[in-house]
Structures are given as structure tokens and as C-alpha cells.
C-alpha positions as CSV (number, residue, x, y, z in Angstrom):
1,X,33.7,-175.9,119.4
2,X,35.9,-178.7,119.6
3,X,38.4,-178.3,117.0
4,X,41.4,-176.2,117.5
5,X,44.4,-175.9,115.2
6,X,47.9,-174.8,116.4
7,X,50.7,-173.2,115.4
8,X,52.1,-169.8,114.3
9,X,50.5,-167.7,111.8
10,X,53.0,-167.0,109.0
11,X,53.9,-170.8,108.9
12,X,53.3,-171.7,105.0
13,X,51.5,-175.0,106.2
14,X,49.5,-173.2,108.7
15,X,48.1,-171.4,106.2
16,X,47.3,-174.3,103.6
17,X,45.5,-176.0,106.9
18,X,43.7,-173.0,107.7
19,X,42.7,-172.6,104.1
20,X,41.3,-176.2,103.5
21,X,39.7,-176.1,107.2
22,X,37.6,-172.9,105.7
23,X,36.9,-174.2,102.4
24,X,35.3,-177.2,104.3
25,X,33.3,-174.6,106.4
26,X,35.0,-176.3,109.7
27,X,34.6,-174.5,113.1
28,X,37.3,-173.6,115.1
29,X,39.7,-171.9,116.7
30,X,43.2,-171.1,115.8
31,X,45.9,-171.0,118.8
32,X,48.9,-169.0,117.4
33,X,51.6,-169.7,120.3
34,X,53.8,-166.7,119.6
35,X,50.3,-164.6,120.5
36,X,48.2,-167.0,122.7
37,X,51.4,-168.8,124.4
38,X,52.0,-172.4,125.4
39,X,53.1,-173.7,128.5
40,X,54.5,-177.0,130.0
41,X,51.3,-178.8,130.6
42,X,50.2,-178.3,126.5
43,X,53.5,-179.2,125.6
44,X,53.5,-182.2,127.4
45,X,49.7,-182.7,126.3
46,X,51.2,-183.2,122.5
47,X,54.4,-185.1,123.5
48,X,52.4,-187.4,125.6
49,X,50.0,-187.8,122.5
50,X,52.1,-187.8,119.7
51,X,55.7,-188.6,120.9
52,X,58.4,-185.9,121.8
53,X,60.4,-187.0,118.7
54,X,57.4,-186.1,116.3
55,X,56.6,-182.7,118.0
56,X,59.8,-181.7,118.5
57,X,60.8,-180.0,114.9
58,X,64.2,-180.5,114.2
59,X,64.2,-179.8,110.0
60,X,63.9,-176.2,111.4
61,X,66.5,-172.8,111.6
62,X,65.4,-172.6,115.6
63,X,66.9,-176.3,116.1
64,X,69.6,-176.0,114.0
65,X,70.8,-172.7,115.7
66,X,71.0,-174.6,118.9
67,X,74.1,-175.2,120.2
68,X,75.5,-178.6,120.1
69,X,75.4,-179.2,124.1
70,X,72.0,-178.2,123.9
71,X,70.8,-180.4,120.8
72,X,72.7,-183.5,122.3
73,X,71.2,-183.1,125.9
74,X,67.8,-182.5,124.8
75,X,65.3,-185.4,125.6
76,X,61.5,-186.7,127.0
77,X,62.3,-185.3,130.4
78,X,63.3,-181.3,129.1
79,X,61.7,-181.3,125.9
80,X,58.4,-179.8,127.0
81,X,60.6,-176.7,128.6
82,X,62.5,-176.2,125.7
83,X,59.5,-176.2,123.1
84,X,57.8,-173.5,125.5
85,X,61.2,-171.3,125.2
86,X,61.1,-171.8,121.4
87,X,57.3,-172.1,120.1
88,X,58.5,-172.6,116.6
89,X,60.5,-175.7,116.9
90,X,57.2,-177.4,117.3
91,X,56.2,-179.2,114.2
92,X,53.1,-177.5,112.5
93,X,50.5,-177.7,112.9
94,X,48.7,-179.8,115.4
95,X,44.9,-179.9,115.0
96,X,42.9,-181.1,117.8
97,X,39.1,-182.4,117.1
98,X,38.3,-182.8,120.8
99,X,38.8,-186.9,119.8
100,X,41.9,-187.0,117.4
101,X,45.1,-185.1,117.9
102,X,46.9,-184.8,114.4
103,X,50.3,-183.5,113.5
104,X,51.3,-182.1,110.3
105,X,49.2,-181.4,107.5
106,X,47.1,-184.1,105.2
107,X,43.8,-183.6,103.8
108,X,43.0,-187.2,104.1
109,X,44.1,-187.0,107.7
110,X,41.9,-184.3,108.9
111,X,38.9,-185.4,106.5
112,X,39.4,-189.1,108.3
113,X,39.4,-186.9,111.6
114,X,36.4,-185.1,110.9
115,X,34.5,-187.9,110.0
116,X,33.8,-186.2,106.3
117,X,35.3,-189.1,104.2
């Protein structure tokens, strides 16, 4: 199995790509990184992928409880570190088909990335 969606279990959007991966009978697995983990080398997996500006969720309470030192110094170099300390700061979810990485949720998107348009 190829296809592996990540991202934390009570997150709303998770759910709504969770649901729409069953109701197309998809396969996979479901990482949840407050119970599987992440470390540096995923984390820098997805930035390298995707750009550390897209993974890197700042719309959410983790970011915006940050201090200010820590918001402004944050970057390409330390970002990886910093998502690893704070899983949920990583935008959700990220869906992996083995060939496309995807971030966020769209139906079209994952349909396009299954090949089932």
C-alpha cells in the first residue's frame, strides 16, 4: 500500500479526507503524528516537496501562541525542528500516493492523484 494520509486524528479536515478516501474504497494507512511521531527527516521530506511556507501552518492557535522571537526567527533551516516539537502546526493533511505528495484537502486533487478522474 502506497497511499498514506497524515495528520492528527481530531482535525475536522482529516476527518472529511479520511471519509472521502473510504467512500472511494482507497487503501491506506493513516499516520497520526501525535501517536505515530514525526521526525526531522519527514519533516524535511514535505518541506523539501511542498515548500516550508506551505507546510508550515501558521492560521493555527499553536503558531499564534508562539512568541514573537520565535515566529520572526523561524525559517527553511529550523523549520523542520520546530514542526517535530509542535506536530499540529503542520498544515493538514498531507496525503502521499507513493507518486504525488498533496497538501490540504480537495476532492479533485486526490481524485487527479489517484488517477480516478
Amino acid at each position: 500500500m502506497a497511499n498514506i494520509l497524515y495528520g492528527i486524528k481530531n482535525c475536522d479536515t482529516i476527518k472529511k479526507a479520511r471519509r472521502h478516501l473510504d467512500e472511494l474504497a482507497v487503501d491506506y494507512q493513516f499516520h497520526d503524528y501525535r501517536v505515530d511521531g514525526i521526525d526531522e527527516k519527514m519533516a524535511q521530506q514535505f518541506i523539501d516537496a511542498l515548500g516550508w511556507e506551505k507546510v508550515l501552518n501558521k492560521r493555527g492557535t499553536t503558531w499564534r501562541q508562539l512568541d514573537e522571537k520565535t515566529k520572526n526567527a523561524t525559517n527553511e533551516s529550523n523549520v523542520a525542528a520546530l514542526l517535530c516539537e509542535n506536530p499540529a502546526m503542520i498544515k493538514r493533511p498531507i496525503f502521499s500516493t507513493g507518486k504525488a505528495l498533496l497538501i490540504g484537502f480537495s476532492k479533485d486533487e486526490y481524485a487527479q492523484a489517484l488517477s480516478l478522474t
